[in-house]
N, C-alpha and C positions, 0 to 999 in steps of 0.2 A: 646610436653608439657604434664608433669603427672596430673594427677588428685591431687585436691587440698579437705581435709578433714579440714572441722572444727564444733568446736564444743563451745555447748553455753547452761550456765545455767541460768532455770529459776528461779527467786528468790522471784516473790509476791507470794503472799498468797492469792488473788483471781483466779480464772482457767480461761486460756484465753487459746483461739483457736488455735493449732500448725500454720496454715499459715496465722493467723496475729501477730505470736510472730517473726517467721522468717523473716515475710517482714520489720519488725524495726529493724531486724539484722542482715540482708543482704539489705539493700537499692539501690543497685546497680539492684537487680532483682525485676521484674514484680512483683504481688501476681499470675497471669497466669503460669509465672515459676514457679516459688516457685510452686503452686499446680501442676507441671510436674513432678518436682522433687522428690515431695512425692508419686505422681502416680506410679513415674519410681524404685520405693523403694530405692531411695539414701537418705531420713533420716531414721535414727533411734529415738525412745524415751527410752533412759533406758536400751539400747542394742537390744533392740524388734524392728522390722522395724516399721515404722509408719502406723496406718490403714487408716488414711483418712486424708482429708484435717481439719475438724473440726475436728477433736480429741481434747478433754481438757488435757491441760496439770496444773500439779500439781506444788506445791510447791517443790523445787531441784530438778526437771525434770533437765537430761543431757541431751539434744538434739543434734545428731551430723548430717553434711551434708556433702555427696560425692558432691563435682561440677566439674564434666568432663570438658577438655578445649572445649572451641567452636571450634564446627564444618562448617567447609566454607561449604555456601551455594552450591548448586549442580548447579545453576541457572548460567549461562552465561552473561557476562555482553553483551549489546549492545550498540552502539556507537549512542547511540540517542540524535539529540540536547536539552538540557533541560535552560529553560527560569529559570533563579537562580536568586529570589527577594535579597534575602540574603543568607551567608552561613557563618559559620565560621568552628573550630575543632569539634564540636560538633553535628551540624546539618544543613539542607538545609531548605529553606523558597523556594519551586518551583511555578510557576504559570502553573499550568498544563494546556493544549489545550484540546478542546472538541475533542473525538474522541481515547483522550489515554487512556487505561484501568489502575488500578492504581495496581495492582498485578496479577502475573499468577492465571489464572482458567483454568475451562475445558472451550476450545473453543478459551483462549487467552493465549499461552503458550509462545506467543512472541510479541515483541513490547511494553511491557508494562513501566509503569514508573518505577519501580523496576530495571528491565534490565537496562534500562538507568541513572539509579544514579549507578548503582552498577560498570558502564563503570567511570562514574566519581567518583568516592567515592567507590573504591574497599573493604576499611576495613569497609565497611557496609556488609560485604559476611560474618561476623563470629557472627553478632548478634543473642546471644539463639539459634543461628542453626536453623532459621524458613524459610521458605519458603517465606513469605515476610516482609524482614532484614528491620527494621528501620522505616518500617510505624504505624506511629501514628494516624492517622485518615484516614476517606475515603473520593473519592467522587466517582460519580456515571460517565460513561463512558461518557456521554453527557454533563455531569458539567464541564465546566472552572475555573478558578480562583487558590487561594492559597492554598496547602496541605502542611503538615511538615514532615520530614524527619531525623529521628535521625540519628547518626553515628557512636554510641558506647549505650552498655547497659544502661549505669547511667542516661544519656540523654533519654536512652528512656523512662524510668522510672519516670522519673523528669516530662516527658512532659505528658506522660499517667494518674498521677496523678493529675493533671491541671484538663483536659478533666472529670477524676471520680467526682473530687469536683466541677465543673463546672465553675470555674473559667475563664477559656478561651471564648473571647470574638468575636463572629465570626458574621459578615454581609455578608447577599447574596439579593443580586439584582434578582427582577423577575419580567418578564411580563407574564401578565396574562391576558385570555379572560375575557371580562366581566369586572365587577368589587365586593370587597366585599363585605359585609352587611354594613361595616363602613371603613371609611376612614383609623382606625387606630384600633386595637384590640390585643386581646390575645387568643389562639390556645389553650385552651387544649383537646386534643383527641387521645385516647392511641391507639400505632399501636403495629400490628401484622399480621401475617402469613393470606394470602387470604385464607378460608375453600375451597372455590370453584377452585383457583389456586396457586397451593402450589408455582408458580413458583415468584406471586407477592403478594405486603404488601400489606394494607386496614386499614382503623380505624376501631376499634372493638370495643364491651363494655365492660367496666373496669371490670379489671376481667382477661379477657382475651387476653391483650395485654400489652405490656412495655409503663410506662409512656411517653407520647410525648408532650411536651409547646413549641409552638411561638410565637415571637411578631412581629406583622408586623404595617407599617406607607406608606401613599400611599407618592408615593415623585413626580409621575405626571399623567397626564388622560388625554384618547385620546378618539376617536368617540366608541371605541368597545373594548378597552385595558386597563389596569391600568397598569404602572411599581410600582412594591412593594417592600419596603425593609426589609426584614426579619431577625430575631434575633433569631434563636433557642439557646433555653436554654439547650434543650436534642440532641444527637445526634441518633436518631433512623432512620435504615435504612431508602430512600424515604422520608424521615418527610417531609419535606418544598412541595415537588409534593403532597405528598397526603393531607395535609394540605389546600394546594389553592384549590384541587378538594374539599373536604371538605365545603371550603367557598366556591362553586359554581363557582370560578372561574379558572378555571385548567391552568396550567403553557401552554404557546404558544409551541408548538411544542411537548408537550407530550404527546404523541400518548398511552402511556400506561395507564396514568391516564386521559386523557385529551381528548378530539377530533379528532377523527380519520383523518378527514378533516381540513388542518390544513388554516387556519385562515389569517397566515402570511407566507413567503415561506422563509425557514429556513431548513434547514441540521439536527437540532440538537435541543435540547429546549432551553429555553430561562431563564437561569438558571448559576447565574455569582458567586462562593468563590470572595467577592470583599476586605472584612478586617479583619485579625485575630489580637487580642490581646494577647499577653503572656507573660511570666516573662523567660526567657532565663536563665538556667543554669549557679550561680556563680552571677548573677544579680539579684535588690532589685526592680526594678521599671518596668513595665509591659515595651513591644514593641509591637507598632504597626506597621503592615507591609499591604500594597494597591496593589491590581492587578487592574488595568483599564480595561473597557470591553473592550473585544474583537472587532477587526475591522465590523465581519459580526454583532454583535447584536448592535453596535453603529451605523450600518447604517441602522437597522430595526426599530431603534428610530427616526431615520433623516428621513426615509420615512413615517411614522405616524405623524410626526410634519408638514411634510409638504402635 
């Protein structure tokens, strides 16, 4: 496949920023791409390669873009079972198992979820050519529940800008030691990078961390636990773990924010993706899609109740 050259004029008369003129005129791509592609000096302005990503552009700016074909991932698929809530041409709705890492790192170079949609959904291997094709959001290797999965550019794009404006409607189930200052409240407390361990997040003072909002509601209360239902408004690494630690009462099983000693006897923390909402590609009216907990934290509930 050759390289595909296009080009596009500006025509206000106010200056607006070359890669948010591009991403209205390529809609297919990320604004993450789009600023690759000007990194990788594939636009021009006016014949001149592009200097930056905020460059202003002027009134009758010629802007032109090299778009290389996609490159197949290098990544190997693996034939890993994956629990598929929904899927169609577009994307997968997976209910991920604790314990699966959700794309290659150092230390997880196999077995991850990536590998195994890419065994079922092989044309997720040419996505922007990334290292991991198709994921639109995360979770954390010990979180269960629902992630999404694109399986062409547009889609992922479509879904990425959901997530930026914050439209996407997402509930997580947690138990927690303790319980919080109120039954039911609002989380703001901005995270970032531990000063002391670069390797974990922390809430910091504004300033110096990314905004973080949750909203949580207690949904039941045991001798020494609460199960909480949570609503983050932001998606910032850890939010919801350091969040409960924050409220004094840290997530059951999270040894990294939480209790060394663990409280209840569990594998894994206690920490469920249980409901996402979204507007799907081509569709007017939001979908909601349910993972049910998992067998082992449904019966760490049954053993608390009883």
């Amino acid at each position: 496949m050759a390289d595909r050259l296009v080009e596009f004029r500006f025509d206000s008369e106010k200056e607006e920023r070359l890669d948010h003129f591009l991403v209205a005129c390529l809609p297919e791509f990320s604004r993450s791409r789009i600023q690759g592609l000007i990194k990788d000096g594939l636009v021009t302005v006016d014949g001149a390669a592009a200097k930056k990503s905020g460059q202003k552009l002027g009134l009758g700016a010629l802007v032109m873009v090299r778009i290389l074909p996609p490159q197949p991932s290098a990544l190997q698929p693996e034939d890993i079972p994956l629990d598929i809530v929904f899927e169609n041409d577009d994307l997968m709705v997976v209910d991920k198992p604790a314990g699966m890492v959700v794309h290659p790192s150092v230390g997880h170079e196999h077995g991850t979820l990536v590998h195994a949609a890419l065994a079922h959904a092989p044309e997720m291997g040419g996505i922007s050519g990334e290292i991991r094709p198709g994921v639109v959001h995360r979770l954390d290797k010990d979180t269960s529940g629902l992630i999404l999965l694109a399986k062409n550019d547009r889609t992922l794009h479509w879904l990425q800008e959901q997530f930026r404006e914050r439209t996407v409607q997402k509930v997580y189930l947690a138990l927690v030691d303790g319980a919080p200052p109120t039954p039911k409240g609002r989380v703001e407390a901005p995270v970032g990078r531990d000063p002391a361990h670069r390797k974990k997040m922390a809430v910091v003072p504004l300033g110096r961390g990314r905004e973080a909002v949750s909203e949580y509601r207690t949904l039941e209360t045991f001798a020494a636990h609460t199960l909480l239902e949570f609503h983050p408004h932001t998606g910032r690494t850890h939010q919801i773990r350091l969040h409960c630690a924050f409220l004094g009462c840290p997530i059951v099983g999270d040894t990294l924010y939480g209790h060394r000693k663990q409280s209840v006897k569990l594998s894994r923390h206690f920490l469920h993706a249980a409901r996402l909402t979204i507007t799907l590609p081509g569709e007017r009216e939001p979908r909601t899609f349910i993972a049910p907990l998992p067998a082992e934290l449904e019966s760490v509930l049954e053993f608390l109740r009883n």
